[in-house]
C-alpha positions in Angstrom: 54.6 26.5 83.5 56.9 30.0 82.6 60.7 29.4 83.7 63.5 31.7 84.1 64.9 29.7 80.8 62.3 30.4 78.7 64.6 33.7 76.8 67.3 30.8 76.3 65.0 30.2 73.3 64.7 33.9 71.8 67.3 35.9 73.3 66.9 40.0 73.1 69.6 40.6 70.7 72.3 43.8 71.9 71.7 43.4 75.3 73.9 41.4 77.7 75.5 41.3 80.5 78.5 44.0 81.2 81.7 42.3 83.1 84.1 44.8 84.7 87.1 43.2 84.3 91.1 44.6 84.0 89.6 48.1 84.9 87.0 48.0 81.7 83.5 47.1 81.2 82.8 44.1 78.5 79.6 43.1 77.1 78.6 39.6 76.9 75.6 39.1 75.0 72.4 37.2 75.8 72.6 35.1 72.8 76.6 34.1 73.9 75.2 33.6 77.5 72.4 31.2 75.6 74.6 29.0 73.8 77.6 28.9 76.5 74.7 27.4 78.7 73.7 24.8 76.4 77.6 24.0 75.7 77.5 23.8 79.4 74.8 21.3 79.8 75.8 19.3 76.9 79.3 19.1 79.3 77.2 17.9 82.3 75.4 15.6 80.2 78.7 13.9 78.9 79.7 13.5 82.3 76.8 11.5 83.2 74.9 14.3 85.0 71.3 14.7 83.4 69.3 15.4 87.1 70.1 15.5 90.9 72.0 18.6 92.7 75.2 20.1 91.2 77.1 22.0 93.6 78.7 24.9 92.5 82.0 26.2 93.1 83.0 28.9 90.9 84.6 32.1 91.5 84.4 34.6 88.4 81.1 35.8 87.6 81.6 35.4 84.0 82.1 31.7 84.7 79.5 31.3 87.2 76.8 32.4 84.8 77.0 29.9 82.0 77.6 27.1 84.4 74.4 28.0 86.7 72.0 28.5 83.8 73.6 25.6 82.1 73.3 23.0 85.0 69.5 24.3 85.0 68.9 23.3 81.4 70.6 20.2 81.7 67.5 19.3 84.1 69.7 19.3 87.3 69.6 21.7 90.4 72.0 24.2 91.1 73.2 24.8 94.2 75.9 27.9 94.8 78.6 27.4 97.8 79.9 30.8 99.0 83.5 32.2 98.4 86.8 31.3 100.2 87.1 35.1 100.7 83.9 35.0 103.4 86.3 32.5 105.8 89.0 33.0 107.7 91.7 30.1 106.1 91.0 27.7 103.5 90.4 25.0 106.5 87.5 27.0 107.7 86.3 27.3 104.1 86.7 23.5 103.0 85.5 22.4 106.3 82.0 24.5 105.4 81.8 23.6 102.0 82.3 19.6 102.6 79.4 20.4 105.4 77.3 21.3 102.9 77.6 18.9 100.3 77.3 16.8 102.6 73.8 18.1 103.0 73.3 18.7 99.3 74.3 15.2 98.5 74.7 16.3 94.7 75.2 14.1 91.8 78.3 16.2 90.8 80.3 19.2 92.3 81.5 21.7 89.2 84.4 24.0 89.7 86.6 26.4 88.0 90.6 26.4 87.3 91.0 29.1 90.2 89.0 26.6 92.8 89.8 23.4 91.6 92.2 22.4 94.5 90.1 23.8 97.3 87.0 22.0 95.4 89.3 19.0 95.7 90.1 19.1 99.3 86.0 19.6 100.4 85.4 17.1 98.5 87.6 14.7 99.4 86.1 15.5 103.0 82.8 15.1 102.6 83.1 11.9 100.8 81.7 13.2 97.4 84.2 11.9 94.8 86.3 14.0 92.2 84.7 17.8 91.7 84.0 18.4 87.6 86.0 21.6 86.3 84.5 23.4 83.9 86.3 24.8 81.0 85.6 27.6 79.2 82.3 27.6 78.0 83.6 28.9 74.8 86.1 25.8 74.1 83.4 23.3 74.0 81.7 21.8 71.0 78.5 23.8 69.9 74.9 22.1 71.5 72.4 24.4 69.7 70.1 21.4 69.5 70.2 20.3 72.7 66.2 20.1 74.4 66.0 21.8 77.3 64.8 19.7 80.6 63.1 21.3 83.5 63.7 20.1 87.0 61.6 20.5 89.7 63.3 21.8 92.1 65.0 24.9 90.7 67.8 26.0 93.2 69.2 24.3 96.2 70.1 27.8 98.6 72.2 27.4 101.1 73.2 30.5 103.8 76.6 31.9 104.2 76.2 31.6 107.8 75.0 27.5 107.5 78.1 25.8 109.4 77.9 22.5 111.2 75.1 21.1 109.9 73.7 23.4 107.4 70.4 23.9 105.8 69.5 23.9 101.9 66.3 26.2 101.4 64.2 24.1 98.5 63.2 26.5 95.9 60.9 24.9 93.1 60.4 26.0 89.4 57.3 27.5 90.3 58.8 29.4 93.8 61.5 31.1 91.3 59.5 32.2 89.0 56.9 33.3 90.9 59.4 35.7 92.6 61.0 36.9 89.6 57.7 38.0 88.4 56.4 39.5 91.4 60.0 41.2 91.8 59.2 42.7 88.2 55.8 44.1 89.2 56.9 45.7 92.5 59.7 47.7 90.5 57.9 47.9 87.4 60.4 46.6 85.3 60.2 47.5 81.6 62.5 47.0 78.6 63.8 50.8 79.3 65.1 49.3 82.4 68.5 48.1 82.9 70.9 47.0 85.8 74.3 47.2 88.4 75.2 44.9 91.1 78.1 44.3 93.2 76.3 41.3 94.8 78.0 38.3 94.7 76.0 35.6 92.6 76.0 32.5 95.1 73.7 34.7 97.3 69.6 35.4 96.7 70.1 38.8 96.8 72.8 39.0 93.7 71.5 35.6 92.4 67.8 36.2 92.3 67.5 39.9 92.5 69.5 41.3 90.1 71.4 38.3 88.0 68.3 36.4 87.4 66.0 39.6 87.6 67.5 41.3 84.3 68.4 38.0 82.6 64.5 36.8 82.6 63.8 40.8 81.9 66.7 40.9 79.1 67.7 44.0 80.5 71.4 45.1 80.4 73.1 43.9 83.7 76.3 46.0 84.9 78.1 43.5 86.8 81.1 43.7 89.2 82.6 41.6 92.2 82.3 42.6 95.7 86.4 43.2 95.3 85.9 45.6 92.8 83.5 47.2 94.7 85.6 47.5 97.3 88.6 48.8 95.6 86.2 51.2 93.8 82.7 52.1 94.4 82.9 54.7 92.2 82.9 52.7 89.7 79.8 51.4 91.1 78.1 54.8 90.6 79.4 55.5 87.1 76.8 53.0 85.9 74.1 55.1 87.2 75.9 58.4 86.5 77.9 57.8 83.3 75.9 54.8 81.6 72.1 55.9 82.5 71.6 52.5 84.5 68.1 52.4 86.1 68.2 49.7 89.2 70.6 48.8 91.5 70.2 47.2 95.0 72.6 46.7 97.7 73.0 46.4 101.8 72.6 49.7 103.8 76.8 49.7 104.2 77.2 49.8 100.5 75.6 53.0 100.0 77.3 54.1 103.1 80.9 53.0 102.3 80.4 54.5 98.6 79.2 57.4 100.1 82.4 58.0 102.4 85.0 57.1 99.5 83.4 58.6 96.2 85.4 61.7 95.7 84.4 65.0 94.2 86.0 65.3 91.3 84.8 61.3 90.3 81.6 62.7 90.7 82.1 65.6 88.4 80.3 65.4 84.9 78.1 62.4 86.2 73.8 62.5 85.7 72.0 60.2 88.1 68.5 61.9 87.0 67.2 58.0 85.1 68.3 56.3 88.6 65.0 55.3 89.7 65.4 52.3 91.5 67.6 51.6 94.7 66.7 49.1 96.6 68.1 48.3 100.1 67.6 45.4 102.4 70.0 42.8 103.9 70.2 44.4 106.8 68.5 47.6 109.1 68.5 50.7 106.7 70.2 53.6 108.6 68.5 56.9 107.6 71.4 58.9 108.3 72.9 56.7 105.8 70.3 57.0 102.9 70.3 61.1 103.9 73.9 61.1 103.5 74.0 59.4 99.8 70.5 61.1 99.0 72.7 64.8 99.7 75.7 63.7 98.0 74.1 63.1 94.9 71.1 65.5 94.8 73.2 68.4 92.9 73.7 65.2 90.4 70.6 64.3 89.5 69.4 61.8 92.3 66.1 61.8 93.5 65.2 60.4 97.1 62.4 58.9 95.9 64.8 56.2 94.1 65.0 54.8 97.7 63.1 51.1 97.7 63.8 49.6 101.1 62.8 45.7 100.8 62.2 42.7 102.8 62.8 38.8 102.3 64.8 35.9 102.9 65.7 32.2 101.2 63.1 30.7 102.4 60.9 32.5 100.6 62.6 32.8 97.6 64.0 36.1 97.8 61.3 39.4 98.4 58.3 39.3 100.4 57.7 43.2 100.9 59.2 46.6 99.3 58.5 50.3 99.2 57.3 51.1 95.5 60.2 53.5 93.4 59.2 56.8 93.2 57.0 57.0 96.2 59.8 57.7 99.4 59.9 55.6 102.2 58.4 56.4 105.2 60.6 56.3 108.5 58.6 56.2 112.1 60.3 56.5 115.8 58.2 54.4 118.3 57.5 55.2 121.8 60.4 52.6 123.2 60.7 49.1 122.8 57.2 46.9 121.8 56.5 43.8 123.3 55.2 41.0 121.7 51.6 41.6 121.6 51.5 45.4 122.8 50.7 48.1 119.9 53.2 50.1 118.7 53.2 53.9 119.6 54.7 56.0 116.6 55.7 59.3 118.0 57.3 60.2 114.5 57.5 60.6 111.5 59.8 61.1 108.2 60.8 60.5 104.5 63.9 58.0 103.8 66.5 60.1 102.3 64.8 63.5 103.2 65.5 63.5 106.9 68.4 63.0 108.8 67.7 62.1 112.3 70.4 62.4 115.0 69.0 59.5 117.1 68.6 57.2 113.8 69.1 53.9 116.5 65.2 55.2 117.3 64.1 55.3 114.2 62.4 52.1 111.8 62.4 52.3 108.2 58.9 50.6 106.3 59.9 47.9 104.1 57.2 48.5 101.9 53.9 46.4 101.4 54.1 42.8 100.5 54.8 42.0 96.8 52.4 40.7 94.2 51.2 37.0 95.2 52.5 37.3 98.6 50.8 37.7 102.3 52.0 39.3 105.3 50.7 38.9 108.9 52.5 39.8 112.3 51.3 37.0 115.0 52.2 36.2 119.1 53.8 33.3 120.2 51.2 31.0 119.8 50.7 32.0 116.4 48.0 34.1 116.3 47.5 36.9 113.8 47.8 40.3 115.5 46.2 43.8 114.2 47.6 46.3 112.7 50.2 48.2 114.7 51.1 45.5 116.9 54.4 44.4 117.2 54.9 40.6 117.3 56.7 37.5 114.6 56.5 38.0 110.9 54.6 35.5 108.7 54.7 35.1 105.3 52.2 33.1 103.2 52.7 32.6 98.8 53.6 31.3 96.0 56.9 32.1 96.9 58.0 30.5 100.1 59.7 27.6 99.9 59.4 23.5 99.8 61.3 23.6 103.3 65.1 22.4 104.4 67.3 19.8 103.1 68.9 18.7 106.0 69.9 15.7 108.3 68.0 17.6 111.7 63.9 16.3 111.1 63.6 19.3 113.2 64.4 21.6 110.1 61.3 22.4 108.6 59.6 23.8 111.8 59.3 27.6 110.5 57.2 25.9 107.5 53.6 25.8 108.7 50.3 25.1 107.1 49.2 28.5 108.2 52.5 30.1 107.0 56.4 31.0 107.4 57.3 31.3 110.7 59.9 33.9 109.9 61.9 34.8 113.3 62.2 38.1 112.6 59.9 40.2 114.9 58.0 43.7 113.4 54.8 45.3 113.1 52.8 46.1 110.1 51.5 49.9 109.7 49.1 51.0 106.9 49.9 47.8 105.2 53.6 48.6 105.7 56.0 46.1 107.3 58.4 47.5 109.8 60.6 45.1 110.5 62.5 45.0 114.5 65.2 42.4 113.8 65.4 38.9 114.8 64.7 37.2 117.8 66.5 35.1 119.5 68.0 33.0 117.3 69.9 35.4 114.0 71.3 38.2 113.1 72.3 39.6 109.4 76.1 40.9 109.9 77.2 43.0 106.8 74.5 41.0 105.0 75.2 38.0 106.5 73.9 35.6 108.3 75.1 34.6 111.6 73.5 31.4 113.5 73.2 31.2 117.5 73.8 27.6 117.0 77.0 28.3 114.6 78.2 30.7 118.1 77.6 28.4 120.7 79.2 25.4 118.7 82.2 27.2 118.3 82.2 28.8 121.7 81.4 25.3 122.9 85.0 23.9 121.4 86.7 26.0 123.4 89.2 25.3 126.6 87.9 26.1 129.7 83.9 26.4 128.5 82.1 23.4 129.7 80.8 21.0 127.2 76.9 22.2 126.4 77.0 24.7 129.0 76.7 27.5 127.4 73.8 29.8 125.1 74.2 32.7 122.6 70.4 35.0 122.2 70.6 36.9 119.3 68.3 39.9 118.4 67.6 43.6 118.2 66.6 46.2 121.5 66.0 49.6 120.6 67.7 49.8 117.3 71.0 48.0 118.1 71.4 44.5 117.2 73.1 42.5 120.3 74.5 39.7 121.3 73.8 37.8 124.9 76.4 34.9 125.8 75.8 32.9 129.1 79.0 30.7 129.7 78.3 28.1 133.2 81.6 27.8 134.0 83.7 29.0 137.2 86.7 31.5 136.7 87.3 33.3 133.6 90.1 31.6 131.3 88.0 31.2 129.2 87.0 34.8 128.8 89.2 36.0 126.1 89.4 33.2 123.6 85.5 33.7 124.2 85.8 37.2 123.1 88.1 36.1 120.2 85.7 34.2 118.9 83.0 37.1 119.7 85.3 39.5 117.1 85.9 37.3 114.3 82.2 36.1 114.0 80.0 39.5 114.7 81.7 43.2 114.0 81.3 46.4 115.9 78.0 46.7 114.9 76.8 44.3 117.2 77.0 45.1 121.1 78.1 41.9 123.0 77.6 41.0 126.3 79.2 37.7 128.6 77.7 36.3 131.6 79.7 34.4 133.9 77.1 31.8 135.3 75.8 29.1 137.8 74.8 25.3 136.0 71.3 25.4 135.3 71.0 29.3 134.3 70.2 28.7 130.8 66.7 28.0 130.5 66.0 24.9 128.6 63.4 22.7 126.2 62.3 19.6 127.5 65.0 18.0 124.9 67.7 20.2 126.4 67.7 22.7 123.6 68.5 26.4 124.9 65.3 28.7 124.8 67.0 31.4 123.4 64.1 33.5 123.0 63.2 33.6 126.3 67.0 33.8 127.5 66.8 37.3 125.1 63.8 38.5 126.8 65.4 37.8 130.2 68.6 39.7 129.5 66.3 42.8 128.2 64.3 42.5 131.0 67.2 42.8 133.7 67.2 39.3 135.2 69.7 38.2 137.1 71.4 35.4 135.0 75.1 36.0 136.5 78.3 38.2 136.4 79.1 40.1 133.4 82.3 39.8 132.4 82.6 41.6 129.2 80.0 44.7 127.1 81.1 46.2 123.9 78.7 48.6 123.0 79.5 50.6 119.0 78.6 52.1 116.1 77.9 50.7 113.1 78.0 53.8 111.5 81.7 54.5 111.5 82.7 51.5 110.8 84.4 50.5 107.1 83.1 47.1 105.3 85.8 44.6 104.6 86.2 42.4 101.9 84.8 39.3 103.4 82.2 41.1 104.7 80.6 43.0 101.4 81.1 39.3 99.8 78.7 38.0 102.1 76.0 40.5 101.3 72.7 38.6 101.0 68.9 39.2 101.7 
């Protein structure tokens, strides 16, 4: 079997990856990248660790690479943790991280100089012993001859949004590199091609879709940190504009925020005509905001058609569906709100990046047709496949969806069927185009990240005044606006504003919120006592009457700025 290794053994010699560090780009080559990985694995090997989960906790990119490619060659799994910088305090952080080693129950934890203490601490929570730090790669003793060992299982995923008892998406050798390659022939990568990314490298979208994307490809990769980004997205754009870079993805609010802050005369002398590629996904794509950029740039080079909206989650690797480069992306406005089962009305029409319309909450943008050695279907509730132009639950069949959850909860695996991936997220497929709704029920993708209906209602559920188990959070999308439903059974209203609090620091104004004051047994239940959130979202949409409302915020995503935490949780 092919793995994403297999250029350790013959790496493309000029080509690299390009750091942006101290306000400069610098080139690390693939053959440097090649032997800091075996260094790296011949440091895990001395310390015991030649299979089993190696959690990673590393910071700088230019650490992070050697140390996930070398715990892959050593024959163990890796298995990113996300940044402090996506948590409020370091307790928040350390709390999450010992949660998911926990889960991950690796065989060693590896961290870096900058992490070490915070490494320290989550372990020392979770029971896991004393974290390995890495030193620099380039301070080891040479391993040139070190044999390579495959494992199995490839990469051990876990969400930023996973809190409490989180869940560790099992990606095998074969899932990884069956995405990589159908990645490739969705985009058409060549040797011509190269690279940028913002992305941070513990999530699929940075990890999969751009780091390990050019690395397999040995394509130049131009790679910054979400900080950078933020500090200056211009820099961003001088890879396509100044350095003839090819592909880039990033969430809808990148493009938007670099939009808004690139200024005129940073944009003078720049040539984004060989920028064919720019994918989007993570979250809804906002025409308005693809119009924007596409106008911005056009007197620069930039073509629309460089617009790839995509699709896909961990749990099936990374992509399931994206809009081919170079053919524009097709934008529709249904006839209101579908129901599950009903056919979808289009009563328009448009090209991403061409039109700018001035209702875009109305508008869906096609995510393109599934990638190669992948299947699509849109089914009811009972599963069902549905026809074309119906709206109901995505499905996703292929080589690349996952060996299911690690996790404590036997519950876990559920979405994993024989007949599929039960995928949440509700959409209809037109002309072999998936248009994808948002989720139902029980997730939404804030900035890029993840947020968990569970993760609410277990905070929520800590707090003074809400009643112990008594109260649900219904997550999803109505009419273009992703939303928020919380049903508190309590009496009074103490509780209201550390409710609220909570509400702020966990969604953003993109998301409208709404909290409902009720009587015990409101919140429909399963026959275990679980909430039925999905039905407890259709309820709200539908106008029951499930109790006071106490509290609406209802704003616009669009004019609102990214902050850091926020663009370093970016993920697919």
């Amino acid at each position: 079997m092919n793995s994403v290794l297999d250029w350790l053994d013959s790496p493309a010699p000029e080509r690299g990856i390009h750091h942006y560090r101290n306000g400069d780009w610098h080139l690390r080559q693939y053959a440097e990248i090649a032997s800091a990985a075996r260094r790296t694995a011949a440091f895990l090997h001395a310390n015991g660790v030649t299979k089993g989960v190696v959690s990673l906790l590393i910071e700088e990119p230019e650490t992070f690479v050697p140390a996930f490619l070398g715990t892959m060659y050593a024959g163990a799994t890796p298995s990113p943790i996300a940044s402090p910088v996506s948590f409020a305090g370091h307790d928040a952080f350390t709390d999450h991280a010992a949660a998911v080693l926990h889960t991950a129950a690796p065989a060693a934890v590896l961290t870096d100089d900058a992490l070490a203490p915070l490494a320290a601490t989550a372990c020392a929570k979770a029971g896991t012993g004393t974290p390995l730090v890495l030193p620099s790669p380039d301070t080891l003793p040479a391993a040139d001859d070190l044999d390579r060992r495959d494992a199995e299982l490839a990469l051990l995923q876990f969400t930023s949004g996973s809190s409490g008892t989180p869940k560790g998406v099992r990606v095998t050798g074969e899932n990884l590199t069956a995405n990589v390659r159908a990645i490739h022939g969705w985009l058409g990568v060549t040797g011509e091609d190269s690279c940028s990314s913002w992305l941070p490298l513990y999530h699929d979208m940075g990890l999969i879709g751009t780091f390990l994307g050019s690395v397999v490809a040995q394509i130049d990769l131009w790679l910054m940190s979400p900080v950078d980004f933020i500090r200056s997205p211009a820099r961003w754009l001088d890879c396509h504009g100044r350095h003839g870079v090819t592909i880039t993805t990033a969430p809808n609010f990148g493009y938007g925020y670099a939009t808004s802050r690139v200024r005129d005369e940073e944009l003078r002398g720049t040539d984004f005509s060989t920028w064919r590629v720019a994918m989007s996904g993570a979250e809804r794509v906002d025409a308005r905001v693809a119009a924007d950029l596409a106008a911005r740039l056009a007197p620069y080079g930039f073509d629309s058609r460089a617009f790839a909206p995509c699709y896909g989650m961990a749990e099936t690797t990374l992509a399931v569906t994206g809009v081919r480069p170079g053919v524009g992306a097709r934008i529709v406005r249904p006839d209101g709100p579908p129901a599950v089962g009903a056919p979808v009305t289009v009563v328009g029409s448009g090209v991403l990046g061409v039109d700018r319309p001035e209702d875009p909450a109305r508008w869906i943008t096609s995510c393109g047709a599934p990638v190669p050695e992948t299947a699509v279907d849109v089914v009811d509730d009972d599963g069902a496949p549905l026809p074309d132009g119906t709206f109901g639950e995505i499905r996703v069949r292929g080589t690349s969806v996952a060996d299911g959850y690690q996790s404590p909860d036997p519950a876990a695996g559920a979405p994993f069927t024989e007949h599929g991936l039960r995928t949440g997220d509700a959409g209809f497929l037109l002309d072999g185009e998936l248009y994808v709704v948002g989720r139902v029920g029980d997730s939404l993708k804030v900035r890029g990240r993840k947020v968990h209906a569970e993760d609410l209602e277990a905070a929520l559920n800590a707090l003074p005044g809400v009643p112990a188990g008594r109260c649900a959070v219904a997550l999803g999308a109505r009419g273009g606006q992703s939303g928020a439903v919380v049903v508190v059974e309590a009496a009074g209203d103490d509780w209201l504003e550390p409710v609220t609090a909570v509400l702020r620091t966990a969604l953003d104004t993109s998301v409208s919120v709404t909290v409902v004051r009720a009587r015990r047994g409101t919140i429909p239940r399963t026959s275990s006592g679980k909430p039925r959130r999905r039905l407890l979202w259709r309820q709200a949409g539908e106008g029951a009457p499930l109790g006071d409302v106490l509290h609406t915020t209802h704003l616009d995503q669009h004019l609102t700025e990214p902050t850091a935490a926020q663009l370093d949780g970016a993920a697919i």
